[in-house]
C-alpha positions in Angstrom: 110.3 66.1 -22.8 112.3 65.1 -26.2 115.7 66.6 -26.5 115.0 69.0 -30.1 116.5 67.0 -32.7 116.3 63.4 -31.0 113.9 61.4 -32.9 112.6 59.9 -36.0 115.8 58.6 -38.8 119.4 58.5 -36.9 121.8 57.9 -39.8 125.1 56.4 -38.1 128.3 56.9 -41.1 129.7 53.7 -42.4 133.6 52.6 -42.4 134.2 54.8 -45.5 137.7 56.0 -46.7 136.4 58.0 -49.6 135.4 61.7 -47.9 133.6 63.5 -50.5 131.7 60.1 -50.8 131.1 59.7 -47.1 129.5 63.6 -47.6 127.6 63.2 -50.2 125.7 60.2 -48.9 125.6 61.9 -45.6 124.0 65.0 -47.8 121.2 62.2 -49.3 120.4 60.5 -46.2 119.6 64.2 -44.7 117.4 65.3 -47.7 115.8 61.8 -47.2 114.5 62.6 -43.9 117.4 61.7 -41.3 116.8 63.9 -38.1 120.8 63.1 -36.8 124.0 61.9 -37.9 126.6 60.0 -36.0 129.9 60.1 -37.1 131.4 56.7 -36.3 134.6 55.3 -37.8 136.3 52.5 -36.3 139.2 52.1 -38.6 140.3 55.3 -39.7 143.5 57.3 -38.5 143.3 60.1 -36.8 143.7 62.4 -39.4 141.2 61.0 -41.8 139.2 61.0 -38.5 139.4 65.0 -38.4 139.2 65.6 -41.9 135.5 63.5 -42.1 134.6 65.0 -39.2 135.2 68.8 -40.0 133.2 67.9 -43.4 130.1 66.4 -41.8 130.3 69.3 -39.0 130.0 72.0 -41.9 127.7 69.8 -43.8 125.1 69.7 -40.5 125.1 73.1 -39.5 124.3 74.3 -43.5 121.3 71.5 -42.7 120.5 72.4 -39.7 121.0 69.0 -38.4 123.1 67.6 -35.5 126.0 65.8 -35.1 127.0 63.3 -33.0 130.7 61.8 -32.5 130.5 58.4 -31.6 133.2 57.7 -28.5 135.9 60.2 -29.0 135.0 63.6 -27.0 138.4 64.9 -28.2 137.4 65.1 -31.6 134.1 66.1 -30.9 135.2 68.9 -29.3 137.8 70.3 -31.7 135.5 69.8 -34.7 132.9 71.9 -32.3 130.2 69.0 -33.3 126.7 68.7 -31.2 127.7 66.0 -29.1 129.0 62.8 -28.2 127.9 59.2 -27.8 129.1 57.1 -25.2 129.4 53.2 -25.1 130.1 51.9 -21.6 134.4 51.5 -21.7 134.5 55.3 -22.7 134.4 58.2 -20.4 130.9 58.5 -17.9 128.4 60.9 -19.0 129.2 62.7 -16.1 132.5 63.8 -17.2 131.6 64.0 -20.7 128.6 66.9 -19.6 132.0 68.4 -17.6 134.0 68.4 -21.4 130.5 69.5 -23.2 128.9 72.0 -20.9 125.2 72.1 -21.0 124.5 73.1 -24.4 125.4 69.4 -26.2 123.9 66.3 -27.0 125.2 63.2 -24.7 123.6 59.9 -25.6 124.7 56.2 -24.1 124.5 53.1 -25.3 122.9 51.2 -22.5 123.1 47.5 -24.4 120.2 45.7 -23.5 120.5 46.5 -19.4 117.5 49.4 -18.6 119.6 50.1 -15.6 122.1 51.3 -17.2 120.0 53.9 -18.9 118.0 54.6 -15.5 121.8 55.6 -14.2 123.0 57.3 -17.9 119.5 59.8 -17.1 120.4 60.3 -14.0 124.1 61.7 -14.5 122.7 64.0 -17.1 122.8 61.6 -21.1 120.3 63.7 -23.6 119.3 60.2 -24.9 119.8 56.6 -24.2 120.4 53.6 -27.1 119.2 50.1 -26.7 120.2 47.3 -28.6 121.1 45.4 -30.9 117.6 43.9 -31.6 118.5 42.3 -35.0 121.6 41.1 -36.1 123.9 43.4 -36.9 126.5 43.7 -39.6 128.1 46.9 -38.6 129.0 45.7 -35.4 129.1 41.8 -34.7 130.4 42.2 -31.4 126.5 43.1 -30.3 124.3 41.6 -27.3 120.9 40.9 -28.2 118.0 42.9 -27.0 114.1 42.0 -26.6 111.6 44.3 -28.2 110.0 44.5 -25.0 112.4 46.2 -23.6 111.7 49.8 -25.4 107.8 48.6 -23.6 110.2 48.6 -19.9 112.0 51.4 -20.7 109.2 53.8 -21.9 107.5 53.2 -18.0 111.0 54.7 -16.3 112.8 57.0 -18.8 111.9 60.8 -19.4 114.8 60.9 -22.1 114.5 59.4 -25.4 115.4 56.1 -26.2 117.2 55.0 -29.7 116.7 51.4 -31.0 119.6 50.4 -33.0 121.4 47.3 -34.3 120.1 45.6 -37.8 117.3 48.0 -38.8 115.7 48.0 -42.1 112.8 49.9 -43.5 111.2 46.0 -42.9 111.7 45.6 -39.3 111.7 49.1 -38.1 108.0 49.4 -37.5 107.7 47.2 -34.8 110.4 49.2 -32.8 109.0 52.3 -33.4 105.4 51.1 -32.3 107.1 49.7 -29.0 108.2 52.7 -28.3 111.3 54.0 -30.0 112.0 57.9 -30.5 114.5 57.6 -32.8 115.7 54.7 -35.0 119.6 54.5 -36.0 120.0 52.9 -39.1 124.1 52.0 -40.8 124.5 49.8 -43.0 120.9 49.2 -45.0 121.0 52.9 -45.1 124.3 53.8 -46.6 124.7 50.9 -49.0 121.5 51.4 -50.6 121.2 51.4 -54.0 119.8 55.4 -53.6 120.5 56.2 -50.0 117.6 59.2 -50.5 115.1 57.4 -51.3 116.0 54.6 -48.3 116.0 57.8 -46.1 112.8 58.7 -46.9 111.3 55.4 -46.6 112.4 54.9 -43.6 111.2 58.4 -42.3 107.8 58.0 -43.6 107.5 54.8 -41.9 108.5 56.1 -39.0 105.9 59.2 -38.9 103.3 56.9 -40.1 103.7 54.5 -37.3 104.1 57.1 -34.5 101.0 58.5 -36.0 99.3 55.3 -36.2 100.6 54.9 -32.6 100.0 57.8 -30.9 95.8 57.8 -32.1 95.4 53.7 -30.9 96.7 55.2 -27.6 93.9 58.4 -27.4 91.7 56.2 -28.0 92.3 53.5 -25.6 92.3 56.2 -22.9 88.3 57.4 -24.1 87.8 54.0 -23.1 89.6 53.8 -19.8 
């Protein structure tokens, strides 16, 4: 069973120094169709850190929409934001649920290793991430992950899995079709020319093809 609020668009926040910017893109890539936003900044202080994350909090909760801080459980916790996401050199999702409690959203970035996210659903993650499966600009330090993976995965996890690392409205199809719940999206979606309208692109998309999907499948099973 899908955690509520863990699939279709996952909007991950750009390296941004401008706040009310940051927001208001934030604000267009929710109205666009983006189910969840992660708050990740890797180079700003602590206090800029705070400040962008207290905005997006209040932002969410007017939308309804959760937020995610990538790696730091600290802040998370003091902006009183819907959860965390892990990478493998943070804390275990076992002592993050300790930090959390029950009612927040742990997700874990499980590379392209499935045992890694057979062990992240074990101690307790809400949803794993796979990837990157196109080259990335956000993050170039990325391992590469096969397509058939989110096939693997779909056969041992009862969590969902997130397919991240280069995704465009051109290549996200494919992932979603292989199996993908949720699709995080950075860079083409925040430096679009109207980060709306990308939003909703990629949403539609997305429905379309787990529509698409989920019929192919009925029907194979009439026949089986």
């Amino acid at each position: 069973m899908l955690h509520p609020g863990i699939g279709g668009l996952y909007a991950i926040t750009p390296d941004v120094i401008d706040t009310s910017n940051l927001v208001m893109l934030t604000q267009q890539a929710i109205t666009g169709g983006a189910q969840l936003i992660q708050y990740r900044n890797k180079t700003a202080d602590r206090i800029l850190k705070l400040e962008q994350a207290t905005l997006l909090v209040r932002l969410c909760q007017k939308l309804h929409i959760p937020l995610i801080i990538n790696d730091d459980i600290d802040l998370a916790v003091e902006v009183g934001a819907d959860g965390v996401h892990l990478g493998m050199e943070d804390m275990t999702v076992t002592e993050a649920r300790r930090r959390l409690g029950l009612g927040k959203i742990i997700g874990a970035s499980c590379y392209n290793q499935l045992r890694y996210a057979i062990e992240a659903e074990q101690h307790g993650a809400d949803y794993v991430a796979f990837g990157a499966f196109f080259v990335s600009i956000t993050k170039l330090d990325t391992v590469a992950a096969s397509i058939n993976l989110l096939c693997q995965a779909k056969q041992h996890l009862h969590i969902p899995i997130v397919a991240i690392g280069g995704i465009t409205s051109d290549n996200v199809a494919e992932l979603i079709h292989r199996g993908a719940d949720a699709v995080a999206v950075s860079n083409s979606l925040y430096s679009a020319v109207n980060v709306q309208s990308e939003a909703k692109k990629i949403s539609c998309i997305f429905e379309q093809t787990k529509y698409s999907t989920y019929h192919f499948n009925e029907l194979s099973n009439d026949f089986t």
